[in-house]
TORKE-909171 format. One line per field, with one value per residue (C-alpha): x, y, z; residue number from 1; residue in three letters. Coordinates in Angstrom, 3 decimals, decimal comma. Example, Ala and Ser with C-alpha at 12.3 -4.5 7.8 and 13.67 -1.06 7.14 Angstrom:
<nugus>
xx	12,300 / 13,670
yy	-4,500 / -1,060
zz	7,800 / 7,140
k	1 / 2
r	ALA / SER
</nugus>
This chain:
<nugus>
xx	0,000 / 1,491 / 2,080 / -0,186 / -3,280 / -1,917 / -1,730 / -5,826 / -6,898 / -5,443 / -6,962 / -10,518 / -9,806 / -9,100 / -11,924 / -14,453 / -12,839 / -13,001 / -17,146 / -17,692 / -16,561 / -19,324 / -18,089 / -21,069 / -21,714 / -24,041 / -25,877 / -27,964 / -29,423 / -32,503 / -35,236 / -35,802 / -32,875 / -30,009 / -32,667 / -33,913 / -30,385 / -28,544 / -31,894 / -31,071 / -27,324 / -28,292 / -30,132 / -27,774 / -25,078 / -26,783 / -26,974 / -23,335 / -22,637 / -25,160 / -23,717 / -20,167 / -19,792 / -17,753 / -19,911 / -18,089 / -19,711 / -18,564 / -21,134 / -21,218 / -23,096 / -25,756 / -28,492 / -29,512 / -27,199 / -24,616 / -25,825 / -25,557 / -21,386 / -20,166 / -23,146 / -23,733 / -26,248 / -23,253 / -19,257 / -16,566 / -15,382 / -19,093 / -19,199 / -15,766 / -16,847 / -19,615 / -17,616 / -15,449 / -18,140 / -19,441 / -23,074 / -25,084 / -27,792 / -29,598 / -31,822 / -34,072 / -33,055 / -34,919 / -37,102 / -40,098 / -40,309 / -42,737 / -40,397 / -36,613 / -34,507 / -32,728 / -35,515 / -34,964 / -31,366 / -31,260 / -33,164 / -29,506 / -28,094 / -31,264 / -31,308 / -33,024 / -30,040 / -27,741 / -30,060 / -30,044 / -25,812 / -25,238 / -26,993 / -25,674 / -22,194 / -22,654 / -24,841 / -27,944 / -29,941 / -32,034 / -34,916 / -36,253 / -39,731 / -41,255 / -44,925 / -45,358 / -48,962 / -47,982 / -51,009 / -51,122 / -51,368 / -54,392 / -56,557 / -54,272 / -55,215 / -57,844 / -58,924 / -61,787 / -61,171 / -61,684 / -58,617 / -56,166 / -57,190 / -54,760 / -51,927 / -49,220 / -45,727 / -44,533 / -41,233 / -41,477 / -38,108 / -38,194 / -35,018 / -34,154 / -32,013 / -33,581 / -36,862 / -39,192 / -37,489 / -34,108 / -35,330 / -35,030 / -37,543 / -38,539 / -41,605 / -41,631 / -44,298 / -45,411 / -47,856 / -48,730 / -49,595 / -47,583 / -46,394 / -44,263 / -42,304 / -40,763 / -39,066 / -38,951 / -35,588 / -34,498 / -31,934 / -31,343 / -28,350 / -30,545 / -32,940 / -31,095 / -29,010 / -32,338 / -34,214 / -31,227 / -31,187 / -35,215 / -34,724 / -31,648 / -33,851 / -36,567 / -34,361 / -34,478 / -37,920 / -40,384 / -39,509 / -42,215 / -41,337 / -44,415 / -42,682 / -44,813 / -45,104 / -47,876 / -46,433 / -49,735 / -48,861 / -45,495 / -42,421 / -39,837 / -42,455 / -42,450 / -38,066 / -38,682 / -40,708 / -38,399 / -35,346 / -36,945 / -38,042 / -34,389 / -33,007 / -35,170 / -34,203 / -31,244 / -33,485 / -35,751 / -36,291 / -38,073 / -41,206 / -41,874 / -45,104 / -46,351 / -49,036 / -49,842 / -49,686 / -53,161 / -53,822 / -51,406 / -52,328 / -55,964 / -54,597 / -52,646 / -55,858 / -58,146 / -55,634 / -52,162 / -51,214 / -50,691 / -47,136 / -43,868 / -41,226 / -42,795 / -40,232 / -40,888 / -39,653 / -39,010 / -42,428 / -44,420 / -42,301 / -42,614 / -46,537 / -46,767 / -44,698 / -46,386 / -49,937 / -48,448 / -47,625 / -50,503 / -52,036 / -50,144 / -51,637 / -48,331 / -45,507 / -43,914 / -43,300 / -41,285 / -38,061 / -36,353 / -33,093 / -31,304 / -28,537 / -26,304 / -24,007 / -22,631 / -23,505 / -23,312 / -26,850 / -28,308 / -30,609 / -33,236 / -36,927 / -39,749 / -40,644 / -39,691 / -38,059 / -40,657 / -38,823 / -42,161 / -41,360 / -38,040 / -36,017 / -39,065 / -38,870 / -41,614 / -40,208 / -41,189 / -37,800 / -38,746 / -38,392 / -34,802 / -34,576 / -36,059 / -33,880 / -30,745 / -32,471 / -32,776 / -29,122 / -27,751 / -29,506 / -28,854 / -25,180 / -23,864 / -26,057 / -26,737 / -30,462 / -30,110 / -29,465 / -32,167 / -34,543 / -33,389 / -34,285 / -37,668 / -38,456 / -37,959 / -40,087 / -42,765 / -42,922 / -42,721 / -45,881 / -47,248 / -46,348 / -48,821 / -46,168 / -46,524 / -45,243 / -47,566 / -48,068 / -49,695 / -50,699 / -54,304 / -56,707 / -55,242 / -51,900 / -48,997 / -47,166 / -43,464 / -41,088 / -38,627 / -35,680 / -37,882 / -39,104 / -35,787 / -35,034 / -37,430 / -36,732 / -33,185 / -34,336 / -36,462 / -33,251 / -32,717
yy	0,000 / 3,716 / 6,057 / 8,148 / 5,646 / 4,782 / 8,102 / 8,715 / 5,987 / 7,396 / 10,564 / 9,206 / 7,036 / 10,010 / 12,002 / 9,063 / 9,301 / 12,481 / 12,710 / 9,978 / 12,365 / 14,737 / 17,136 / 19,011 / 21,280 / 20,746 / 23,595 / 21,872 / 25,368 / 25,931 / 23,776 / 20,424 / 21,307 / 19,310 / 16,415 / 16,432 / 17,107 / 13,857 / 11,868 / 13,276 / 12,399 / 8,947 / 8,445 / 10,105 / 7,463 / 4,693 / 5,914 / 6,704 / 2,848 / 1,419 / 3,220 / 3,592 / 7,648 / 9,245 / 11,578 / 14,436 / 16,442 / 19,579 / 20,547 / 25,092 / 27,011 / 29,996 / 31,599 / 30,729 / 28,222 / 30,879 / 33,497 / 31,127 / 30,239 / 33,858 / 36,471 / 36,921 / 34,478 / 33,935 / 34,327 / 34,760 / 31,709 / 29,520 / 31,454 / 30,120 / 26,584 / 27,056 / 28,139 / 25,278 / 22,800 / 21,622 / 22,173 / 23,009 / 21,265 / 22,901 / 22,343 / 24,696 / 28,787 / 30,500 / 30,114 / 31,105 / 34,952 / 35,772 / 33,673 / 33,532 / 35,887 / 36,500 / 38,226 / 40,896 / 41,672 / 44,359 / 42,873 / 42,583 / 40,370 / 37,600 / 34,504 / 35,186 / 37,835 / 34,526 / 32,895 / 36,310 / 36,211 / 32,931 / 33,356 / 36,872 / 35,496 / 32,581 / 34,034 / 31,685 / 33,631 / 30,723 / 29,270 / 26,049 / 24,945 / 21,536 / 21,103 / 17,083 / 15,753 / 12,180 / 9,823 / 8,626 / 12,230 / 12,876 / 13,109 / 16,427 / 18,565 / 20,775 / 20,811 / 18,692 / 15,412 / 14,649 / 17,135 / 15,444 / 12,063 / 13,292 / 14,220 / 16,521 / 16,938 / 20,515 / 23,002 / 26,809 / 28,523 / 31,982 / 34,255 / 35,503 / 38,508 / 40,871 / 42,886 / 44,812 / 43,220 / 45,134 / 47,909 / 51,504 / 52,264 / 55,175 / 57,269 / 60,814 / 63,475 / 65,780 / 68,745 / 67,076 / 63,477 / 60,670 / 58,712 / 55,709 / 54,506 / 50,630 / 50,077 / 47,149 / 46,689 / 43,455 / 43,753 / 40,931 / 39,208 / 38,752 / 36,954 / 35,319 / 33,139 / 32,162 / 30,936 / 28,880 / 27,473 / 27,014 / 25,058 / 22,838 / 21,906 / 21,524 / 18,599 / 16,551 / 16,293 / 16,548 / 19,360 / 21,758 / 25,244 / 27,622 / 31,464 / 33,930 / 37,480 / 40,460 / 41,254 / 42,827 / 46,026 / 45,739 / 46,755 / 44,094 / 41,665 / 42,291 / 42,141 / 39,289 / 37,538 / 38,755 / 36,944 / 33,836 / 33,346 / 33,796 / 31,311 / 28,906 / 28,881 / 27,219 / 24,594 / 22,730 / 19,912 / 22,110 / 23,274 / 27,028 / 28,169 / 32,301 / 32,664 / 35,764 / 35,458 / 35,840 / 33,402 / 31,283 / 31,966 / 30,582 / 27,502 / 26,049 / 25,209 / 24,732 / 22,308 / 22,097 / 18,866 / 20,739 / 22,001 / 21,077 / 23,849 / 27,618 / 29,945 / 33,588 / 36,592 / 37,642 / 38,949 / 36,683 / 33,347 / 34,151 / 34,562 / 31,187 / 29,164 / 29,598 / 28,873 / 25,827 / 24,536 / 25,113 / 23,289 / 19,902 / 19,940 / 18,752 / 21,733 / 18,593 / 17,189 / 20,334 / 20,582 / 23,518 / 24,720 / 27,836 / 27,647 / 30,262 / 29,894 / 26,897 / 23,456 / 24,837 / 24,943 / 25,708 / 23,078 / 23,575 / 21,861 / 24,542 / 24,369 / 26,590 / 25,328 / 24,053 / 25,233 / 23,274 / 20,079 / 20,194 / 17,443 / 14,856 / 13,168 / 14,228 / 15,952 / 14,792 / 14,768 / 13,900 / 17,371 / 17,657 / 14,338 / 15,308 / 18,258 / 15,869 / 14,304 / 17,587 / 18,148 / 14,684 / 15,788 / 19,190 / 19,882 / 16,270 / 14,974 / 11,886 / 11,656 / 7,237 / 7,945 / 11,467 / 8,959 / 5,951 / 8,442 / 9,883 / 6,456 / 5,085 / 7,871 / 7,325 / 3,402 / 4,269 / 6,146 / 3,564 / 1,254 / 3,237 / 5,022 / 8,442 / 11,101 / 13,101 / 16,131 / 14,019 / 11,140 / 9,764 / 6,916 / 3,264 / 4,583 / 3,925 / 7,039 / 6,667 / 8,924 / 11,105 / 8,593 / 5,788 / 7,339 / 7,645 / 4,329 / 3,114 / 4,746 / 3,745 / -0,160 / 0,848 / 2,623 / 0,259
zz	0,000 / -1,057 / 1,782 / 0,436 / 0,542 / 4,231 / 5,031 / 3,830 / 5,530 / 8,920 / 7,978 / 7,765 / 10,631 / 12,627 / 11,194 / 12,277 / 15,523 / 15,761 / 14,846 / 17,832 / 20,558 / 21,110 / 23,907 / 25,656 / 28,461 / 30,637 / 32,731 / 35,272 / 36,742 / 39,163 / 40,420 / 38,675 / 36,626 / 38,110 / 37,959 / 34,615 / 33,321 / 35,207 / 33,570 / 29,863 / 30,607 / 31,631 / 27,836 / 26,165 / 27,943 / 26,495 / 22,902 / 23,097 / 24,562 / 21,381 / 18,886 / 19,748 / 20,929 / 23,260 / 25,371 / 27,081 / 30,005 / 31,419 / 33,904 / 34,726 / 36,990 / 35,659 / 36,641 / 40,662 / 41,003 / 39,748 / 41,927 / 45,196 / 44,892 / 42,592 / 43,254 / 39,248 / 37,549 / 34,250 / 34,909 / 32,230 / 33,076 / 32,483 / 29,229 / 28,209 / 29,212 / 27,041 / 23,432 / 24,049 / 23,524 / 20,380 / 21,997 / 25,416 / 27,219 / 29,702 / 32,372 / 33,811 / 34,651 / 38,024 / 41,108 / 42,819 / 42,053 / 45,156 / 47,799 / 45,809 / 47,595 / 44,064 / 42,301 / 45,411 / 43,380 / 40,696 / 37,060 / 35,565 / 38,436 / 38,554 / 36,701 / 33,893 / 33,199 / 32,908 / 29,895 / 28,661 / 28,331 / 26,998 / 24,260 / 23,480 / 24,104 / 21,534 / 19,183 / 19,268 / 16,846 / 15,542 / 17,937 / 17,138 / 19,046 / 18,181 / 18,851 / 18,795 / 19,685 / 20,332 / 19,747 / 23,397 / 24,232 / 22,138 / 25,094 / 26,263 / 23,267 / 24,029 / 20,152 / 18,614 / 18,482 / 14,639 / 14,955 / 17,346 / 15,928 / 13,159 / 15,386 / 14,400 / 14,065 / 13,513 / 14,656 / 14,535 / 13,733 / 15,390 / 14,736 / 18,160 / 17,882 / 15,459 / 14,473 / 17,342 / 20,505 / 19,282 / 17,771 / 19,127 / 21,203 / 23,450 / 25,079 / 24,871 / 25,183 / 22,430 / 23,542 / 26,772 / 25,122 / 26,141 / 23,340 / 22,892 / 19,845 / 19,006 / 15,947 / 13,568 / 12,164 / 9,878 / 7,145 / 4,667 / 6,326 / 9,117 / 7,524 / 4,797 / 8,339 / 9,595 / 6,168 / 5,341 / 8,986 / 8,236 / 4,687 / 6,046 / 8,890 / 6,812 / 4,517 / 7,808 / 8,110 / 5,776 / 3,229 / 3,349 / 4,733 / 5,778 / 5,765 / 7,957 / 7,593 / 7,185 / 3,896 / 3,340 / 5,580 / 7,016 / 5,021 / 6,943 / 6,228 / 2,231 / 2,784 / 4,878 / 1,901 / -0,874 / 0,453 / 1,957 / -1,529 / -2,694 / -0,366 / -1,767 / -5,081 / -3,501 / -1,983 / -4,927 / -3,017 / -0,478 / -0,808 / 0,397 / 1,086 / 2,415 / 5,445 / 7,204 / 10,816 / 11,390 / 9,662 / 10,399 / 14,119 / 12,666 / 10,987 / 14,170 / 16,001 / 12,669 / 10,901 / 12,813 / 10,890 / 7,620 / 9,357 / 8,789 / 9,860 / 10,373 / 9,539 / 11,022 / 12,536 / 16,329 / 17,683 / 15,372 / 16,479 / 20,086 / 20,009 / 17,350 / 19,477 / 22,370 / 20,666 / 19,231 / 22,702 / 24,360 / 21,730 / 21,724 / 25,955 / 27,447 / 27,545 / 29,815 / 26,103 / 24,606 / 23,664 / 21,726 / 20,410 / 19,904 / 17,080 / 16,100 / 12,222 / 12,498 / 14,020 / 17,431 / 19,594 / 23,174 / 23,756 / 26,300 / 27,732 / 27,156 / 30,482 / 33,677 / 36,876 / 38,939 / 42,503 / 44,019 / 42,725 / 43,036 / 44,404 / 44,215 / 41,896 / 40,355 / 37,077 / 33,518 / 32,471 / 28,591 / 27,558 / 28,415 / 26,722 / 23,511 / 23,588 / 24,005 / 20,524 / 18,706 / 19,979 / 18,066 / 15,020 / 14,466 / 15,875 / 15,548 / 12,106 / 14,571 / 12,844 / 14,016 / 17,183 / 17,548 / 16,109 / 18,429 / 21,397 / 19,554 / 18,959 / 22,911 / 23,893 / 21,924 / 22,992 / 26,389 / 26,120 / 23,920 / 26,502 / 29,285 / 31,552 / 32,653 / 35,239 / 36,724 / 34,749 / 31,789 / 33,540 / 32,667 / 33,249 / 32,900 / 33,155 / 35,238 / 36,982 / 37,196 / 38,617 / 36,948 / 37,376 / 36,610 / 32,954 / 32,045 / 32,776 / 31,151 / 28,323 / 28,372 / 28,136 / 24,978 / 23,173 / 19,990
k	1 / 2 / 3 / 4 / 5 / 6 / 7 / 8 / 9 / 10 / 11 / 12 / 13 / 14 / 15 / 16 / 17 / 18 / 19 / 20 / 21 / 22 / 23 / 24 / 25 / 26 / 27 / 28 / 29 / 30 / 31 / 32 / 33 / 34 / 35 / 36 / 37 / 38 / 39 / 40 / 41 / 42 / 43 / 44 / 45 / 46 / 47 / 48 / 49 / 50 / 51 / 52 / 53 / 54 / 55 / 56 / 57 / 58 / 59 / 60 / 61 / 62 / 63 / 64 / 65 / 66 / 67 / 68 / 69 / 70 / 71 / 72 / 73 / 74 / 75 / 76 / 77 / 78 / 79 / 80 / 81 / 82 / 83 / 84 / 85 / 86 / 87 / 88 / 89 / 90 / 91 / 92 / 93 / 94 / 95 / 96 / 97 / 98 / 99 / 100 / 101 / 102 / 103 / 104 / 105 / 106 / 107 / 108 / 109 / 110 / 111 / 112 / 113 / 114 / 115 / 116 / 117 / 118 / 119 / 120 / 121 / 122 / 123 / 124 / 125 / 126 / 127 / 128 / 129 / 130 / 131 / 132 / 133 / 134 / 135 / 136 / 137 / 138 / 139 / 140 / 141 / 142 / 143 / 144 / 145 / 146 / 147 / 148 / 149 / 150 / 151 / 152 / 153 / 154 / 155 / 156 / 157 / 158 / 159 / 160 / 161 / 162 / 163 / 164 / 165 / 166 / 167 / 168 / 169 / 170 / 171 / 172 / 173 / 174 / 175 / 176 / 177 / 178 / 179 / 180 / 181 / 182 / 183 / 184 / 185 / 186 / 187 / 188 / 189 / 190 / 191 / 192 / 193 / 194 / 195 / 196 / 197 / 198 / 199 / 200 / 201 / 202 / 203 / 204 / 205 / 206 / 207 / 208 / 209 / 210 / 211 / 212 / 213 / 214 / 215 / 216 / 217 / 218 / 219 / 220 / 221 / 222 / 223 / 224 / 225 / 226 / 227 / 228 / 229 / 230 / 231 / 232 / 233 / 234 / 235 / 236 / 237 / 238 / 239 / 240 / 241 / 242 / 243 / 244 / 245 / 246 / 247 / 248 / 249 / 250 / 251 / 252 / 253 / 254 / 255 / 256 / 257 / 258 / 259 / 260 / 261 / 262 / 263 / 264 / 265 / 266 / 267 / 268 / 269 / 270 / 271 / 272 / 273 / 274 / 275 / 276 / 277 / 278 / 279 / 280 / 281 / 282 / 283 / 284 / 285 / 286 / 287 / 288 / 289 / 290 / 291 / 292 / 293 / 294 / 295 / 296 / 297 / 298 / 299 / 300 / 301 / 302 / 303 / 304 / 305 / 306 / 307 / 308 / 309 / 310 / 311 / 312 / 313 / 314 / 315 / 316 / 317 / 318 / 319 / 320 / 321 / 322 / 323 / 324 / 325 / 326 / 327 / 328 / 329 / 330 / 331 / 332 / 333 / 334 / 335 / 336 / 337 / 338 / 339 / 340 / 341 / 342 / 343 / 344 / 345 / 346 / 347 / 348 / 349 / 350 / 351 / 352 / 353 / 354 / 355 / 356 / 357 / 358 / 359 / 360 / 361 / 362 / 363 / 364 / 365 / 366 / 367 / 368 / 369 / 370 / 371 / 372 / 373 / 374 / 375 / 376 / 377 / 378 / 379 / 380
r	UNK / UNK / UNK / UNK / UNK / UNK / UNK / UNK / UNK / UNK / UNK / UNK / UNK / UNK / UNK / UNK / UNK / UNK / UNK / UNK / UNK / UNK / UNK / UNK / UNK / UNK / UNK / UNK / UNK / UNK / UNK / UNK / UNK / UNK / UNK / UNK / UNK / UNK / UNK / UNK / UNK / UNK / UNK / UNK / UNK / UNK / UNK / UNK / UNK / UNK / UNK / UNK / UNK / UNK / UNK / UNK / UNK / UNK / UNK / UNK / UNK / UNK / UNK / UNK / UNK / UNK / UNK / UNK / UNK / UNK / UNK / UNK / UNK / UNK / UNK / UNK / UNK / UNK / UNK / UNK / UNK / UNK / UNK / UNK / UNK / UNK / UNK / UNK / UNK / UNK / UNK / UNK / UNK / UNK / UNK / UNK / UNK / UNK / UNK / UNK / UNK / UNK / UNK / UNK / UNK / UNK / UNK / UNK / UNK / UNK / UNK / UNK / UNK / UNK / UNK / UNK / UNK / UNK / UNK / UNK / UNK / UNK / UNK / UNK / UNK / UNK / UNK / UNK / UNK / UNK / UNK / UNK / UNK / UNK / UNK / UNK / UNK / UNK / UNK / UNK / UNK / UNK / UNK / UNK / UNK / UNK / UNK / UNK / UNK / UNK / UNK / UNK / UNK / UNK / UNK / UNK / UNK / UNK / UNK / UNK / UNK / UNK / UNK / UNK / UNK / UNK / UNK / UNK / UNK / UNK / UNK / UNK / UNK / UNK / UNK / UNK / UNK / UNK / UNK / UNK / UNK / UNK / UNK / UNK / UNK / UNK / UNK / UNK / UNK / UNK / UNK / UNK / UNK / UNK / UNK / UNK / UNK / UNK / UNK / UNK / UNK / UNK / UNK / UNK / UNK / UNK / UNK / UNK / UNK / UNK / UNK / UNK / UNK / UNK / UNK / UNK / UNK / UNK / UNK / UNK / UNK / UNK / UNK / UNK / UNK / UNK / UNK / UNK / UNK / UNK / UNK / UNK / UNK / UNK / UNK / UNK / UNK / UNK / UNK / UNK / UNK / UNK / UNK / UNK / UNK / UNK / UNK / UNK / UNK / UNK / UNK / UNK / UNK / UNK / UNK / UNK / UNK / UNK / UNK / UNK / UNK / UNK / UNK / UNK / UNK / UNK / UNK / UNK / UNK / UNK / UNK / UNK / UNK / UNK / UNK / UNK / UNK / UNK / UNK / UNK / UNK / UNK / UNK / UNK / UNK / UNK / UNK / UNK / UNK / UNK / UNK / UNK / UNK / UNK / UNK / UNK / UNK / UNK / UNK / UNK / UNK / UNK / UNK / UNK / UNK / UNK / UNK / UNK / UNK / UNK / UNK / UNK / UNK / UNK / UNK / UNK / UNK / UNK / UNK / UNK / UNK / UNK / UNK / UNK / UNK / UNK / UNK / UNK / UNK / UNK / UNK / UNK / UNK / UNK / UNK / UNK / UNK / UNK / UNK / UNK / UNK / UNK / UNK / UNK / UNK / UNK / UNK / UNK / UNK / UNK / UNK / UNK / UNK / UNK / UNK / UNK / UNK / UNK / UNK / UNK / UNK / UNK / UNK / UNK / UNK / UNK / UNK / UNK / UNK / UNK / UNK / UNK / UNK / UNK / UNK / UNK / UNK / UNK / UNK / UNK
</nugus>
């Protein structure tokens, strides 16, 4: 064999090698965090054993947890942690704001302010909320049934850092009327990132891309359609389709199924994606992502910290889980072993277990350690 062929195959050898360790920071956080976290570890452990990864934790403190050993809720230091990684998974962020003593600190010190950072500090500018209704869930959706019967299986990409949230905005009086003044600001870099994170995203599942906008009156909607539309051109395999949001807002409880990936703007994806939750009835289910320009992601449950649960037991820790999933997928192109996960979940539910938060008639509750074990045993 030539030194040169020797010398490729140690190259791809390495490069294999390379792809199998997956090194990840962990940020356990408030409440149920730590729990949920350790449970998401414990799957992600036994996809790594099946399929022949290297998992790499590196656990950092933010937000309460943060607060309690260096005063600030994010330190240099976590942040650093964090960029070293080739993703994040998160727990939960915060406490109870009536009884916490750190929502008596100044806004920029609670820790909220911590979430806040990280994801100025690594440019997450992407948002990615699934809304699953799983089958053995159907009973949780508060729509008609000859709609849940259907089920649904949709993800609403939200870009995070731009449009009225940023804009300038001030309140000033003219002539003794107060009046106040927010500004909607998106150029076309802005939204060029996020349609192309859309349309890649959109390969992995089922093609279909639903842009939303109010094209009809706003100007940054009309830019907004005008370059989603050129991104596509790059994406023929995709198919792109235009909603306003008020209609759109219409469709997700009239016909949710006709979703694949929802591509919109700041304001819009924040109001959307919490619709599309409520609407699956189990937020207990939710993962979500935040991305930034290359393969690199926050991944997070959709849930809060649940300081009165905490410690338990009690969690449903399948969010975090799924959010481990997303995090195989879309920063490691692990789709086997995100669907090995999906697909564990799923037959655990098929299979009648439940914590408490979606736990129904005929049913057996399980504990937060005991779910993931048992999804664990149904990894394949």
């Amino acid at each position: 064999m030539s030194k040169s062929r020797r010398a490729s195959g140690f190259e791809e050898y390495m490069e294999c090698r390379n792809l199998m360790e997956l090194k990840i920071t962990c940020i356990p956080g408030d409440g149920i965090g730590p729990e949920i976290v350790a449970e998401a570890k414990k799957v992600l452990d036994a996809v790594a054993k099946k399929y022949g990864h290297d998992m790499q934790y590196t656990d950092i403190l933010m937000g309460g947890a943060s607060i309690d050993v260096h005063g600030v809720p994010l330190t240099d230091e976590a942040v650093a942690t964090a960029k070293s990684a080739d993703a994040v998974l998160m727990g939960s962020i915060g406490g109870d704001t009536t009884t916490s003593p750190w929502y008596k600190l100044p806004p920029n010190l609670r820790p909220e302010a911590g979430l806040l950072g990280i994801r100025k500090a690594l440019n997450l500018f992407a948002n990615l909320r699934p809304a699953v209704l799983y089958e053995e869930l159907a009973q949780a959706c508060p729509l008609k049934q000859e709609i849940s019967e259907t089920g649904f299986d949709m993800l609403i990409m939200r870009e995070l850092t731009g449009g009225l949230y940023f804009g300038e905005r001030k309140t000033v009086e003219e002539n003794g009327v107060r009046k106040a003044i927010d500004t909607l600001t998106y150029d076309e870099n802005e939204i060029r990132r996020i349609a192309v994170k859309g349309f890649d995203i959109a390969r992995k599942r089922r093609k279909k891309v639903t842009s939303v906008d109010k094209a009809n009156v706003l100007d940054s909607s009309r830019l907004w359609r005008a370059v989603v539309e050129e991104v596509a051109k790059d994406y023929p395999d995709v198919t792109l389709e235009h909603m306003l949001v008020d209609n759109c807002a219409m469709q997700l409880v009239k016909d949710p199924a006709q979703f694949d990936v929802i591509l919109t703007e700041n304001m819009f994806g924040d109001i959307l994606s919490d619709e599309a939750s409520m609407v699956t009835g189990s937020i207990g289910m939710l993962a979500s992502a935040s991305l930034n320009d290359t393969k690199f992601g926050l991944y997070e449950p959709s849930h809060g910290s649940a300081p009165d649960i905490a410690g338990k037991d009690m969690a449903n820790p399948i969010a975090t889980i799924l959010s481990a999933s997303m995090m195989l997928r879309y920063s490691f192109d692990l789709d086997k072993e995100a669907d090995a996960i999906d697909g564990a979940v799923k037959q655990v539910l098929r299979d009648g277990y439940r914590t408490g938060d979606i736990m129904s008639e005929g049913c057996e509750k399980v504990g937060c350690k005991r779910m993931s074990d048992l999804i664990v045993e149904r990894v394949k």
